[in-house]
C-alpha positions as CSV (number, residue, x, y, z in Angstrom):
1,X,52.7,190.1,83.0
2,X,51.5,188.7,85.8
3,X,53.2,188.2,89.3
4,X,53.0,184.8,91.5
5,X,52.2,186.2,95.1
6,X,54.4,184.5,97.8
7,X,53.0,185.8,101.1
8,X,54.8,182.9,102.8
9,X,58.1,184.7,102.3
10,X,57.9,187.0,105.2
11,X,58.1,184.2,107.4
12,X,61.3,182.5,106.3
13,X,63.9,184.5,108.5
14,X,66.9,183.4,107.5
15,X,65.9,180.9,105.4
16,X,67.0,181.3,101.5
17,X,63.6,181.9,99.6
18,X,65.3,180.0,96.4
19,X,67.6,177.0,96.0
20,X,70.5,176.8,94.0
21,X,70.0,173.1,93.0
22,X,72.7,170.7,91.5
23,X,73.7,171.3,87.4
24,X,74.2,167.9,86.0
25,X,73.3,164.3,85.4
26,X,72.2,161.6,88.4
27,X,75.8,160.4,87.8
28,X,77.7,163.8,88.0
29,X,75.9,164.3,91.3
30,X,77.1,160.8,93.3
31,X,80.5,161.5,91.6
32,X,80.7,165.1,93.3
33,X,79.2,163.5,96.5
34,X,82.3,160.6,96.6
35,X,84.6,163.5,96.0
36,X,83.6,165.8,98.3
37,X,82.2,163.3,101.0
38,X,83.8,159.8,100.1
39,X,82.7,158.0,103.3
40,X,79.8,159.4,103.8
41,X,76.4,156.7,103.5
42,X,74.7,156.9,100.7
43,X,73.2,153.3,100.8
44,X,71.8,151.5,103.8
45,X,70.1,147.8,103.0
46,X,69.3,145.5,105.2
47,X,72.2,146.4,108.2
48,X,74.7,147.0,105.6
49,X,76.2,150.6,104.6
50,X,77.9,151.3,101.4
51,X,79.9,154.9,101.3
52,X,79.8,157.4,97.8
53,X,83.5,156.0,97.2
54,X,82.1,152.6,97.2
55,X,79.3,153.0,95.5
56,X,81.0,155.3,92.6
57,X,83.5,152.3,92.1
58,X,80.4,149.9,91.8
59,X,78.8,152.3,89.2
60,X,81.9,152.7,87.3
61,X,82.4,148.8,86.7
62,X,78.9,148.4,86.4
63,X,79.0,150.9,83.6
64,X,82.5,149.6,81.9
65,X,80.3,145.9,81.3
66,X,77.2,148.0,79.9
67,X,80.2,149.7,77.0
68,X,81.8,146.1,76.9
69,X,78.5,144.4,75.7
70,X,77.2,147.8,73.4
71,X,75.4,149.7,75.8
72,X,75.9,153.7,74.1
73,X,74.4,157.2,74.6
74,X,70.4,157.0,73.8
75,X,70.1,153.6,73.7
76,X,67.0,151.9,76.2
77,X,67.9,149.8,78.8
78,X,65.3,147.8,80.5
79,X,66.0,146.4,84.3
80,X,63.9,144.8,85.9
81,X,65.3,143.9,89.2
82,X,64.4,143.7,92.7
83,X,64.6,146.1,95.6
84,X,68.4,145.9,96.2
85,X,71.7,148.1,96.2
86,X,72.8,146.5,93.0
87,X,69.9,147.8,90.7
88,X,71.1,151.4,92.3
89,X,74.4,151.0,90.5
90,X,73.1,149.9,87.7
91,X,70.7,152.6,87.3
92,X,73.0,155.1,87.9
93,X,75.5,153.4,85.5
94,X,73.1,153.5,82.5
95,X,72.8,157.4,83.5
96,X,76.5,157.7,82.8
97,X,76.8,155.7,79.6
98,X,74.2,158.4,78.9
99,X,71.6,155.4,78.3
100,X,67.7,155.6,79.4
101,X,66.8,153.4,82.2
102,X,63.4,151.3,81.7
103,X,62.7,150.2,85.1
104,X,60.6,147.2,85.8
105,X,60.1,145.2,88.6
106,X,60.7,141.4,88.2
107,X,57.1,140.8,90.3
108,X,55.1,142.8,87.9
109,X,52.5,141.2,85.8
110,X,52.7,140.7,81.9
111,X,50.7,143.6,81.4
112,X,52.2,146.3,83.3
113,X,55.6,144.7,81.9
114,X,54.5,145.1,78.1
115,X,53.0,148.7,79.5
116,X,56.3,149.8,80.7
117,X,58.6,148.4,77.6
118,X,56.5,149.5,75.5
119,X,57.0,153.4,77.1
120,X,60.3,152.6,75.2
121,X,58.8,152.6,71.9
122,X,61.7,150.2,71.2
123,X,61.4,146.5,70.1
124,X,63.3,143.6,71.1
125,X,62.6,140.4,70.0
126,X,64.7,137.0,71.3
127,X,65.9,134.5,69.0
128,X,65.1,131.6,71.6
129,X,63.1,132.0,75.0
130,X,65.1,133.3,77.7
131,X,65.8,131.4,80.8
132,X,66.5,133.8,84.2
133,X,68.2,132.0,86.9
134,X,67.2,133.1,90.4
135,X,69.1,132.2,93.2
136,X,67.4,132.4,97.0
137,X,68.5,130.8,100.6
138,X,65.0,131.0,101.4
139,X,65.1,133.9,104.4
140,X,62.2,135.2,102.6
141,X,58.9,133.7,101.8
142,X,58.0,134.6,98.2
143,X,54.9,135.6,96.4
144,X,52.5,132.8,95.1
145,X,52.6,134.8,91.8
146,X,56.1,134.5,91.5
147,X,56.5,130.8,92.8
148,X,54.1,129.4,89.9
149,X,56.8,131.1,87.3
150,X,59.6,128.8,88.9
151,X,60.9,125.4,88.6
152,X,62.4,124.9,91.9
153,X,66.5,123.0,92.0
154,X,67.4,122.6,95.6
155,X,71.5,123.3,95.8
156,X,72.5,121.5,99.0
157,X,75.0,123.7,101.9
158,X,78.4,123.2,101.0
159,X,80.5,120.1,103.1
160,X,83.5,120.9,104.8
161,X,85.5,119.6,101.8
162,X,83.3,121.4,99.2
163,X,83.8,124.7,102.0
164,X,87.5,124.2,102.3
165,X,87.8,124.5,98.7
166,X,85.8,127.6,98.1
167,X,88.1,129.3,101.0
168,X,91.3,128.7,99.4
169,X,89.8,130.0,96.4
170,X,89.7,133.5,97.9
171,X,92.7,132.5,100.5
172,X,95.0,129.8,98.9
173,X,97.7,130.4,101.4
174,X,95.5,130.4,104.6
175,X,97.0,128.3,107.1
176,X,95.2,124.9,107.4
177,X,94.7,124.3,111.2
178,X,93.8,127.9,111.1
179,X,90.9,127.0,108.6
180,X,90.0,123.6,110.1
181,X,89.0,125.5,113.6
182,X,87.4,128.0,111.9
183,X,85.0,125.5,109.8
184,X,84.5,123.2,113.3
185,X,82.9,126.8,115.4
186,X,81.4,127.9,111.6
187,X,79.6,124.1,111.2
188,X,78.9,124.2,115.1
189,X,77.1,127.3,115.1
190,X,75.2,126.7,111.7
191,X,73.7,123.3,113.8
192,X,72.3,124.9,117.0
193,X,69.1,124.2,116.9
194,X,67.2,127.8,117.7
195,X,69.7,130.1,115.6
196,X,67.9,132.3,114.2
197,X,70.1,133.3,111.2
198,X,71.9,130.7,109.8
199,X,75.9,132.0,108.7
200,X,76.5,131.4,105.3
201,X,79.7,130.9,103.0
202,X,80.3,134.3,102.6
203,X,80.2,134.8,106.8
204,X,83.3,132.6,106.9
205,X,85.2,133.9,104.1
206,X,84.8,137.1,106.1
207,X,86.1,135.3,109.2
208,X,88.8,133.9,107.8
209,X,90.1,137.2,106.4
210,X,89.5,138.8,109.4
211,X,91.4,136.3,111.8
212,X,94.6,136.0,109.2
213,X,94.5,140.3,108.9
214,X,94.1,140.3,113.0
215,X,97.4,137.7,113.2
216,X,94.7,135.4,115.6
217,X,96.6,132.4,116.1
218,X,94.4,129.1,115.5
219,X,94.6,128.2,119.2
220,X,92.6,130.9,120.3
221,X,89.6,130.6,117.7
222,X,87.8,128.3,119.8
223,X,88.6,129.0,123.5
224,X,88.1,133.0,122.2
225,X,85.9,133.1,119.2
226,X,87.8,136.2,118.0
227,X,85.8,138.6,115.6
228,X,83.1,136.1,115.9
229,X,80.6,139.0,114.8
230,X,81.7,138.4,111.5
231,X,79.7,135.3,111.6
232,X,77.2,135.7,114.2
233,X,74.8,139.3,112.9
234,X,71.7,138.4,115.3
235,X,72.5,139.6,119.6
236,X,69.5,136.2,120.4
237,X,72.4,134.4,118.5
238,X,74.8,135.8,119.7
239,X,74.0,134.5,123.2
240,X,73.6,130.8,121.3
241,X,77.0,130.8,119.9
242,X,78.6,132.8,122.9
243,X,77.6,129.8,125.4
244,X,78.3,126.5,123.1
245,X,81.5,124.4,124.3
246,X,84.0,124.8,120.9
């Protein structure tokens, strides 16, 4: 029997020369990590953190829908999704139903599509053509590839009235002068002229919640601009919005 020779060893010090490495699924391992380190980061995208405890809770519903619609132990499951944090829960979530994961990515060409599902050795076959709905707010230009795939429906930015309706949809108590001063500095900010990012809907749904949580009364949003972050993610726009006359 033969011996593998490690002359490296010597110069480890104090370093271990094996690892005790983690005993148990991709699943068991983020659960132990939101146990034992719950807000620790385990995602980062795009300026945004997610902690293990968030993340385990995303995985957890994520993997409740895959059971709801028949998703059980050895069954394929082919995602094909882009770079993003949701395609990590999903992942992981078809880890714990005990599913295998067939990933694919969305901008991949027929070939190395039928390659990969294939790999499965599984066949699926639709009834009727499937349609995949893509939403974008065009931040980012995309691939010619991928445009000639696409019929294109522009969905025009919400008016206040449209707006005011969405926000009492997550706040139907919020106080309506507080709301109307908020949407005036959120529609007045959206129309400078050199912003770089643009706030969205879901900026001043976070406002909103963060001025009723902070007790800011509505007299103050415009002279102050409290929690105006919230809105404003970029410090060139921050400047912009910091010096317009609310």
């Amino acid at each position: 029997m033969s011996t593998v020779k490690t002359p490296w060893k010597e110069s480890l010090g104090d370093l271990p020369f094996t690892l005790e490495y983690f005993q148990g699924s991709m699943w068991e391992g983020v659960e132990l990590q939101a146990k034992e380190r719950p807000h620790y980061t385990a995602l980062d995208f795009m300026g945004k953190t997610v902690s293990y405890r968030e993340m385990q809770r995303h995985i957890e519903e994520c993997a409740r829908s895959l059971r709801t619609i028949g998703v059980r132990p050895g069954d394929y499951v082919t995602i094909a999704m882009p770079n993003c944090p949701q395609i990590v829960y999903i992942l992981y979530a078809v880890n714990m139903v005990g599913a295998i994961a067939c990933m694919v990515h969305p901008l991949s060409s027929e070939k190395e599509m039928e390659f990969y599902i294939n790999e499965t050795k599984r066949t699926v076959k639709a009834k009727t053509r499937p349609i995949v709905i893509i939403t974008s707010n065009a931040e980012k230009e995309l691939p010619d590839a991928f445009l000639r795939r696409c019929i294109f429906h522009y969905i025009e930015f919400p008016g206040r009235e449209l707006m005011s309706e969405i926000v009492k949809v997550h706040f139907p108590d919020v106080e309506e002068n507080l709301l109307n001063e908020a949407m005036d500095v959120f529609y007045q900010i959206r129309d400078i002229r050199d912003i770089r990012k643009k706030p969205s809907t879901s900026e001043l749904i976070d406002w909103i919640n963060a001025l009723q949580i902070g007790g800011i009364p509505y007299a103050q949003i415009k002279s102050k601009l409290p929690f105006i972050g919230v809105v404003v993610k970029k410090d060139e726009d921050m400047d912009l919005a910091t010096h317009q006359n609310f």
